[in-house]
DSSP file (Angstrom, degrees, kcal/mol; ACC not computed):
  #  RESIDUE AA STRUCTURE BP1 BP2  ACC     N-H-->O    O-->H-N    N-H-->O    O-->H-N    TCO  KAPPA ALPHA  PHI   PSI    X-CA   Y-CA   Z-CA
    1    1 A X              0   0    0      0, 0.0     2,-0.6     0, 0.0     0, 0.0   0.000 360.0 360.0 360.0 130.6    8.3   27.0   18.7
    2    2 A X        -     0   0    0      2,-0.0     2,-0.5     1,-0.0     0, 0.0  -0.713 360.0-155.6-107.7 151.2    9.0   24.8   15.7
    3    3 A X        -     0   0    0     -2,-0.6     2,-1.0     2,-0.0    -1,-0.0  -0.801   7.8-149.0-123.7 145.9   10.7   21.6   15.1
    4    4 A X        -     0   0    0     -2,-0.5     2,-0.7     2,-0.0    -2,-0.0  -0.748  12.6-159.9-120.2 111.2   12.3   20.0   12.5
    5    5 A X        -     0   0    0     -2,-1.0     2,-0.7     1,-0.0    -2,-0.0  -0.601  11.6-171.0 -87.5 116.1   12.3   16.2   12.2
    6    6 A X        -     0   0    0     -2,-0.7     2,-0.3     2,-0.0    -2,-0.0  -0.893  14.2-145.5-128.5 139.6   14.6   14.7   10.3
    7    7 A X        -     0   0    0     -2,-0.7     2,-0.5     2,-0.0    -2,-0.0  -0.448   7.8-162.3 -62.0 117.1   15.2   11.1    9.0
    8    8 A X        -     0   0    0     -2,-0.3     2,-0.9     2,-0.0    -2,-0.0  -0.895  10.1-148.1-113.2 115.3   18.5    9.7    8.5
    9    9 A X        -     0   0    0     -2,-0.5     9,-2.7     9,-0.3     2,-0.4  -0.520  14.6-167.5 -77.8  95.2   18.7    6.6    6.3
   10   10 A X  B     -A   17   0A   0     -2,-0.9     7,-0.3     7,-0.2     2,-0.2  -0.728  29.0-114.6 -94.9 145.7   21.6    4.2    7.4
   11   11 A X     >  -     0   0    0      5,-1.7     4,-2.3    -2,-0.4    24,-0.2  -0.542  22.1-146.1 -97.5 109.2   22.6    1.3    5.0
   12   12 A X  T  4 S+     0   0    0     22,-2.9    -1,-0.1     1,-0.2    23,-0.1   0.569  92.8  54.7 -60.7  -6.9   21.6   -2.0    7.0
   13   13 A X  T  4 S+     0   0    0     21,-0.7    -1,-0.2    20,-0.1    22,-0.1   0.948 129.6   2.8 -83.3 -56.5   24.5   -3.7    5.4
   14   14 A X  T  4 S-     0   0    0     -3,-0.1    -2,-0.1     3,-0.0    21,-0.1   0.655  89.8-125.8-113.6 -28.4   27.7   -1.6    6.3
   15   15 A X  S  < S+     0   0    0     -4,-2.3     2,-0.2     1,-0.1    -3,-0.1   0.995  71.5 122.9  94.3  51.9   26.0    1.2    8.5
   16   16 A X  S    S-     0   0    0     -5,-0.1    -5,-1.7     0, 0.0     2,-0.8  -0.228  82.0 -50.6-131.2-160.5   27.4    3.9    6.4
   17   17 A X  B     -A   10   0A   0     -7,-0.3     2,-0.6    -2,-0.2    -7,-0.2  -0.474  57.4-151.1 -75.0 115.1   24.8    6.4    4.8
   18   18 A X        -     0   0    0     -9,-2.7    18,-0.3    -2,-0.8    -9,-0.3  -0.717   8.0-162.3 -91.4 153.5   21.8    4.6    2.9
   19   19 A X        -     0   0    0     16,-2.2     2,-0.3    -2,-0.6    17,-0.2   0.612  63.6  -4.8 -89.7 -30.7   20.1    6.4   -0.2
   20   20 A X  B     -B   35   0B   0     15,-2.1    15,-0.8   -11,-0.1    -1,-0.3  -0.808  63.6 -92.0 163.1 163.4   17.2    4.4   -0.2
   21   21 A X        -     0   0    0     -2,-0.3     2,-0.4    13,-0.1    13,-0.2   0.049  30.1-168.1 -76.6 125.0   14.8    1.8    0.6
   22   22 A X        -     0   0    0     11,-0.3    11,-3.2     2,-0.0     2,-0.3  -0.992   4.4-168.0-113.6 135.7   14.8   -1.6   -1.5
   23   23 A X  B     +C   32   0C   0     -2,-0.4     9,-0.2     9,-0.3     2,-0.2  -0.903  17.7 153.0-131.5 154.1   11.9   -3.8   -1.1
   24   24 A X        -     0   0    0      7,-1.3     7,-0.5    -2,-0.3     2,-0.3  -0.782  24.2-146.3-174.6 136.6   12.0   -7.6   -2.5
   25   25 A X        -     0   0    0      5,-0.2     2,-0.4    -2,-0.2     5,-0.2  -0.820  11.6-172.9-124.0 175.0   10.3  -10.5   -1.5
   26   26 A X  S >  S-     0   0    0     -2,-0.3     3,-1.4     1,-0.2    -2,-0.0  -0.999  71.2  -3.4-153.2 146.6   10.9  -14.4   -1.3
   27   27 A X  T 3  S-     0   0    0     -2,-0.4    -1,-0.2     1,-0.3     0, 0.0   0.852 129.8 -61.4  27.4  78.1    8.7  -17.7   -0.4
   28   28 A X  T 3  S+     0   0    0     -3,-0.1    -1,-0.3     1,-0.0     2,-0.2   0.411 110.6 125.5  52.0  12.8    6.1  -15.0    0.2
   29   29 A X    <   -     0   0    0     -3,-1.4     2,-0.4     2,-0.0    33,-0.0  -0.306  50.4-150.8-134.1 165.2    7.7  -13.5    2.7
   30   30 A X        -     0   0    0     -2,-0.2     2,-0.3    -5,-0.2    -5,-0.2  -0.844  22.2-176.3-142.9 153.0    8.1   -8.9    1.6
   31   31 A X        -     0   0    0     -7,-0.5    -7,-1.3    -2,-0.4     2,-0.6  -0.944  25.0-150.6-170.0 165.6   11.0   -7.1    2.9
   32   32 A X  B     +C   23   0C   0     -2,-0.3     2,-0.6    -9,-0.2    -9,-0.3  -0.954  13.4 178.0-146.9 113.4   12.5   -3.9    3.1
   33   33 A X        -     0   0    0    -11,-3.2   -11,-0.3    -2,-0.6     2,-0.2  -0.816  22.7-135.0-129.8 112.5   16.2   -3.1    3.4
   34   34 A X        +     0   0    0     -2,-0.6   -22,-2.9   -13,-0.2   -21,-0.7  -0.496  38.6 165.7 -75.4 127.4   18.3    0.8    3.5
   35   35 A X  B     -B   20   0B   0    -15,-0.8   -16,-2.2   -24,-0.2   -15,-2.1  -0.950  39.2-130.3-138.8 159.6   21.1    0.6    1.3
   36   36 A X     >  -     0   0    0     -2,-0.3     4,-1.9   -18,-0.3   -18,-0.1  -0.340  50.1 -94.0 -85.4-167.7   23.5    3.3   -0.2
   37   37 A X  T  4 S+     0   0    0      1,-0.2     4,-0.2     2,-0.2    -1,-0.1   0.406 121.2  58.4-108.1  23.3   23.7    2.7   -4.0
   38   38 A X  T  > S+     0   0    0      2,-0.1     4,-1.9     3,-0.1     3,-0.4   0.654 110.7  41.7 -97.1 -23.3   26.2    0.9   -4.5
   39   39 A X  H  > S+     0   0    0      1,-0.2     4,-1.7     2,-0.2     5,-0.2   0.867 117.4  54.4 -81.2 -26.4   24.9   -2.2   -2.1
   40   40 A X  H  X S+     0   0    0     -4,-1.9     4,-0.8     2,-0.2    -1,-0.2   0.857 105.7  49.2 -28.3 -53.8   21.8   -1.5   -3.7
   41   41 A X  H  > S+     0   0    0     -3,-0.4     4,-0.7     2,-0.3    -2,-0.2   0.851 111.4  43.4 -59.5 -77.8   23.4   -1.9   -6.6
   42   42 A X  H  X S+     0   0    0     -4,-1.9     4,-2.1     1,-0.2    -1,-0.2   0.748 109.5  61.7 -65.6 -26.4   25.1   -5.3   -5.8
   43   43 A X  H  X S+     0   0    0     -4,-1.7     4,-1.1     1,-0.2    -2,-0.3   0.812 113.1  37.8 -91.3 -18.0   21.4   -6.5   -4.1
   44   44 A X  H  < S+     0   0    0     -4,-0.8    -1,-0.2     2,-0.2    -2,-0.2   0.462 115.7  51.2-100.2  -5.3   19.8   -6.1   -7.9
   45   45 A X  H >X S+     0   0    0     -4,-0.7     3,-3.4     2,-0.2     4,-0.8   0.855 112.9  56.7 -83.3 -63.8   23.5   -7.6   -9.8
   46   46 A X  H 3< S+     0   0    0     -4,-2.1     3,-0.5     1,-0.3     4,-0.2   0.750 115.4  26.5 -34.2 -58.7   22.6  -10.4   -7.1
   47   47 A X  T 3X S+     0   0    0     -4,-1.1     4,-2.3     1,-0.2    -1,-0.3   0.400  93.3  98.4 -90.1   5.4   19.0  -11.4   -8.1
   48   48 A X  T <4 S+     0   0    0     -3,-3.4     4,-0.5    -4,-0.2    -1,-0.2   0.882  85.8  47.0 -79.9 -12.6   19.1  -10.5  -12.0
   49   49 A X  T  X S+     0   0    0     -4,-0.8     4,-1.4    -3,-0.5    -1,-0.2   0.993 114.9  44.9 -63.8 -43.4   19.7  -13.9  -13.2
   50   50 A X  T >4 S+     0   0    0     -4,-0.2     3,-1.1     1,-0.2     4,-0.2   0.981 122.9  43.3 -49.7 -65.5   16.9  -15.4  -10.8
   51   51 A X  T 3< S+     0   0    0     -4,-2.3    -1,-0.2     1,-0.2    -3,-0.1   0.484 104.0  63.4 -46.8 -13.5   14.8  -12.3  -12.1
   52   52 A X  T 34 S+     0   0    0     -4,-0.5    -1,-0.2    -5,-0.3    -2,-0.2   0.862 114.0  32.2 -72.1 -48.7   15.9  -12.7  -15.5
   53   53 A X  S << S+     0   0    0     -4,-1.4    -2,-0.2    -3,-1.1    -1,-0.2   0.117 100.7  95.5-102.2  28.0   14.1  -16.0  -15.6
   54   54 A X        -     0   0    0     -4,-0.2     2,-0.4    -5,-0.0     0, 0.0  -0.555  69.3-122.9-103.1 163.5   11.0  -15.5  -13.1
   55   55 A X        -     0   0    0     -2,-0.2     2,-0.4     0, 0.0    -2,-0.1  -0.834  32.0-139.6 -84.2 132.0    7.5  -14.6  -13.9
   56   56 A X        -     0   0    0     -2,-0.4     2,-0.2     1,-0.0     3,-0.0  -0.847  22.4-169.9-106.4 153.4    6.4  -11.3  -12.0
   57   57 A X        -     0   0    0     -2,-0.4     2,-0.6     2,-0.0     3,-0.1  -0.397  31.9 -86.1-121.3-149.9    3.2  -11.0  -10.5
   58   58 A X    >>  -     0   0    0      1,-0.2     3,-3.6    -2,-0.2     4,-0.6  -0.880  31.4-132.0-133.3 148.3    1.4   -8.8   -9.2
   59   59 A X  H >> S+     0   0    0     -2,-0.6     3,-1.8     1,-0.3     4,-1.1   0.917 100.9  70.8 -73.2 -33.4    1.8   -8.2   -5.2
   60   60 A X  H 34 S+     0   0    0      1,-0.3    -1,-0.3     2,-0.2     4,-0.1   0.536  94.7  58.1 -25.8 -20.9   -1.9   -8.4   -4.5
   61   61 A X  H <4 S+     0   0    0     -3,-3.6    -1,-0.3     1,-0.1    -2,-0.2   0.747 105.3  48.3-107.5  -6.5   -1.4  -12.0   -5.2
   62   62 A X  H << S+     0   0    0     -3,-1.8    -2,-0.2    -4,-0.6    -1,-0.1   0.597 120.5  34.7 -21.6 -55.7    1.1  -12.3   -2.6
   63   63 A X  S  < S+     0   0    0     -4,-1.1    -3,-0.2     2,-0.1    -2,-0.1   0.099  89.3 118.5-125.2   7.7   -1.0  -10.5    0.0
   64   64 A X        -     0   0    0     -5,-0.2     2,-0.4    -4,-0.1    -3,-0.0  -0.375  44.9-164.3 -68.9 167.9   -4.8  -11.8   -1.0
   65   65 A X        -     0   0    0     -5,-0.1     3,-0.1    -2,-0.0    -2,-0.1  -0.967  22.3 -80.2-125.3 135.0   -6.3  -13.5    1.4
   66   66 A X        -     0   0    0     -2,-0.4     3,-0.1     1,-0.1    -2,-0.0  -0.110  42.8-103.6 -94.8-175.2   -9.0  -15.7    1.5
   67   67 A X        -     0   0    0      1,-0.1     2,-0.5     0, 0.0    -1,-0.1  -0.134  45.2-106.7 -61.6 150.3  -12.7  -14.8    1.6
   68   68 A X        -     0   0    0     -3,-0.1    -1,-0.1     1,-0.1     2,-0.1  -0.610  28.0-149.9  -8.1  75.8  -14.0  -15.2    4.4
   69   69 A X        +     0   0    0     -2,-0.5     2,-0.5    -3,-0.1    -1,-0.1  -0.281  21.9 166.2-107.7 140.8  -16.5  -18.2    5.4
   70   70 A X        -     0   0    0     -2,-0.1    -1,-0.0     2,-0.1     0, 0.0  -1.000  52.2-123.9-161.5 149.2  -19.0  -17.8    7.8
   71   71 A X  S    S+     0   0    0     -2,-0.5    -1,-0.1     2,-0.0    -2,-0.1   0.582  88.1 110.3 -82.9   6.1  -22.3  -20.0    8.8
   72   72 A X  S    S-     0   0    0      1,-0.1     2,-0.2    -3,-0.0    -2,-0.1   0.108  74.8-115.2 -36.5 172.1  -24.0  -16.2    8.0
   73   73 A X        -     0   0    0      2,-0.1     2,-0.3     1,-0.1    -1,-0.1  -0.544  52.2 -71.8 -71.0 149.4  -26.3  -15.6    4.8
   74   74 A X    >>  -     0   0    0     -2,-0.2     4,-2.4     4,-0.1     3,-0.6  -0.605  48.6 -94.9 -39.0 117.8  -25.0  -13.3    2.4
   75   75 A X  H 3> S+     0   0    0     -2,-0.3     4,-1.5     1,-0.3     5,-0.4   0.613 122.4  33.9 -47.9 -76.5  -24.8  -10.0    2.8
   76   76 A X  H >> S+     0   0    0      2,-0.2     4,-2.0     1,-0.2     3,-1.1   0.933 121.4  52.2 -27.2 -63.1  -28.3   -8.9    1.0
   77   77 A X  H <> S+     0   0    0     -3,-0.6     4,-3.2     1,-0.3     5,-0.4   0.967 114.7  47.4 -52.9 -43.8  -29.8  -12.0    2.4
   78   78 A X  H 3X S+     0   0    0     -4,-2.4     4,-1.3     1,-0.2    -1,-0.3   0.909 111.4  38.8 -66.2 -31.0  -28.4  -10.8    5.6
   79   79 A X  H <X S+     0   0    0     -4,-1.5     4,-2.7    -3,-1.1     5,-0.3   0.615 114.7  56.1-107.1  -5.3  -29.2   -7.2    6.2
   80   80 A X  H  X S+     0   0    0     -4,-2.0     4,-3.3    -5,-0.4    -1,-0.2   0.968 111.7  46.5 -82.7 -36.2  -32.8   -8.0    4.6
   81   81 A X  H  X S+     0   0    0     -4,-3.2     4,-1.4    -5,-0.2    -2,-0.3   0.857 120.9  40.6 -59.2 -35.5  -33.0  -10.9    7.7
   82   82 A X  H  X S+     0   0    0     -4,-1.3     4,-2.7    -5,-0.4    -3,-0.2   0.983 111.7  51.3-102.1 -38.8  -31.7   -8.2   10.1
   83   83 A X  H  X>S+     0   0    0     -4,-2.7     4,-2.3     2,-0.2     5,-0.5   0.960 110.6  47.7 -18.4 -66.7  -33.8   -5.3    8.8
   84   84 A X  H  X5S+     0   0    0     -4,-3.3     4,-3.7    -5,-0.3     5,-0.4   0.998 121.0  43.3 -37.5 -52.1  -37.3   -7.6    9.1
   85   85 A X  H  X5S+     0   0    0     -4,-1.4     4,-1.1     1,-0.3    -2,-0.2   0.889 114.1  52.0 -76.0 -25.4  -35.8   -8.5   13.1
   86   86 A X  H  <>S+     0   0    0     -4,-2.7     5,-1.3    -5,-0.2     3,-0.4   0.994 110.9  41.5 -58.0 -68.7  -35.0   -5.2   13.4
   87   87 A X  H ><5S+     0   0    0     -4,-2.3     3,-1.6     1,-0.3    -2,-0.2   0.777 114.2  57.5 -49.3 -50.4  -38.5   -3.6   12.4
   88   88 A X  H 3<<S+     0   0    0     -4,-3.7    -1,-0.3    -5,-0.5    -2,-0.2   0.872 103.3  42.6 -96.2  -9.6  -40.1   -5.9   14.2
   89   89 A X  T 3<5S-     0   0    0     -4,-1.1    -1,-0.2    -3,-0.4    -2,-0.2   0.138 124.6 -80.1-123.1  55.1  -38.8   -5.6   17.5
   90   90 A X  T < 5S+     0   0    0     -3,-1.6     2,-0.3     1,-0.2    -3,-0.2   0.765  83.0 116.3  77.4  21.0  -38.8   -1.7   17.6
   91   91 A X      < -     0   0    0     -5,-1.3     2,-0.7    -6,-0.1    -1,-0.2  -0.887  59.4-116.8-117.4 168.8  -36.1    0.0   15.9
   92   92 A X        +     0   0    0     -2,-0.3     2,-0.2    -5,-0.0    -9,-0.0  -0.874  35.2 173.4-113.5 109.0  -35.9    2.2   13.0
   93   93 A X        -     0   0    0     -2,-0.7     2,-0.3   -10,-0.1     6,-0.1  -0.551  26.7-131.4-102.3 172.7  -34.0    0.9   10.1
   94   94 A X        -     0   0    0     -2,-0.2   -11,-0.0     3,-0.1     5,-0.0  -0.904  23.2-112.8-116.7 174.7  -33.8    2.5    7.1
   95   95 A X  S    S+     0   0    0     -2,-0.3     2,-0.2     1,-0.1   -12,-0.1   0.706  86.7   5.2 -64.3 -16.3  -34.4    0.6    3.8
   96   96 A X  S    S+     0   0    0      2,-0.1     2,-0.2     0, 0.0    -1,-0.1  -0.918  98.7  50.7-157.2 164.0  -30.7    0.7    2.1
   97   97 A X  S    S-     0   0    0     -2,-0.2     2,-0.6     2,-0.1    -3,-0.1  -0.514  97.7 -15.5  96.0-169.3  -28.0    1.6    2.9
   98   98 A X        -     0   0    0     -2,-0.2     2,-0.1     1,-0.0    -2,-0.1  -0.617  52.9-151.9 -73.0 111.1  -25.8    1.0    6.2
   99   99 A X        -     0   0    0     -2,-0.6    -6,-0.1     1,-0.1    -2,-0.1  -0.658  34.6-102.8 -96.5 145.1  -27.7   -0.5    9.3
  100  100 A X     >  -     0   0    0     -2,-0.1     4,-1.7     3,-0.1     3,-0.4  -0.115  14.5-114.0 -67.1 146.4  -26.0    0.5   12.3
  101  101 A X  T >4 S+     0   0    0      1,-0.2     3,-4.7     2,-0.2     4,-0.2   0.777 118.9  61.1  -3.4 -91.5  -23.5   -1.6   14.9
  102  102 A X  T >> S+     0   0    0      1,-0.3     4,-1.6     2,-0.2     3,-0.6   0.472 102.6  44.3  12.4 -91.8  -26.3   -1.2   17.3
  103  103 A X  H 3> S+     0   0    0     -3,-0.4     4,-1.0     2,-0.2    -1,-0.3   0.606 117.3  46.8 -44.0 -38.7  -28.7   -3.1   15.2
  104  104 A X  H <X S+     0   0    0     -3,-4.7     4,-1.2    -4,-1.7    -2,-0.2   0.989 108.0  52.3 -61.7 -59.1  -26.1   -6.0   14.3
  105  105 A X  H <> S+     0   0    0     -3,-0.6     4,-3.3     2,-0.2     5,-0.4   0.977 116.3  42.7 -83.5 -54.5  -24.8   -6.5   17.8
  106  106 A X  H >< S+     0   0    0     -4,-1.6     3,-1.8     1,-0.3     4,-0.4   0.578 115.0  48.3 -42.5 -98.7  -28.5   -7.0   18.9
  107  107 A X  H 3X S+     0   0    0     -4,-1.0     4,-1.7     1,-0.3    -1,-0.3   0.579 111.1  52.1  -6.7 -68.9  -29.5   -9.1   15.9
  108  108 A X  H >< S+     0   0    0     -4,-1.2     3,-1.1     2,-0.2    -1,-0.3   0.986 109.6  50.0 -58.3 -54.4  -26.5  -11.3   16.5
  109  109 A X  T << S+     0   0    0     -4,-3.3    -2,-0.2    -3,-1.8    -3,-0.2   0.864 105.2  54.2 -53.1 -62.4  -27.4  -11.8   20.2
  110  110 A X  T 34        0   0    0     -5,-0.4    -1,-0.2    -4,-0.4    -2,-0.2   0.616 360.0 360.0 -56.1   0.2  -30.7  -12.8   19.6
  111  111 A X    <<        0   0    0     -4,-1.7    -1,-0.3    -3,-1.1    -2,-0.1   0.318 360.0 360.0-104.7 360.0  -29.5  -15.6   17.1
């Protein structure tokens, strides 16, 4: 039997039929609103002055996060420290490449 799924986009402002998806963000924040095109319309009249006079960026700077901090060694420094601990208490690593879960979670208990 087949089925056919279909989407209906209703315009979060009036409820009437939306046309499509607007995305826009503020103070960090991203958001996503169905609008027909004419409220569409009226949500881009709204912000072109602000927009007129902004710098755009790029959304990645938005959404970076930072790295990560850890009392760990580096990554090389690390897998060559859990390779050695590996090797020497009786598993088979290979020289590059990924070393398995397995081999981490162990390593990490014993430290």
């Amino acid at each position: 039997m087949a089925q056919k799924v279909q989407v209906i986009l209703v315009d979060d402002l009036d409820g009437g039929a939306a046309d499509e998806t607007v995305t826009f963000a503020l103070d960090g924040v991203s958001y996503e609103i169905d609008l027909s095109t004419k409220n569409a319309q009226e949500l881009r009249d709204a912000f072109a002055s602000w927009v007129g006079n902004a710098r755009k960026v790029s959304s990645r700077t938005s959404t970076a996060r930072p790295a990560r901090r850890s009392g760990r060694s580096s990554g090389s420094a690390r897998a060559t420290e859990v390779r050695e601990w590996a090797r020497a208490n009786g598993y088979t690593v290979n020289d590059r490449g990924r070393i398995s879960q397995e081999i981490q979670t162990a390593f990490d208990a014993a430290h």
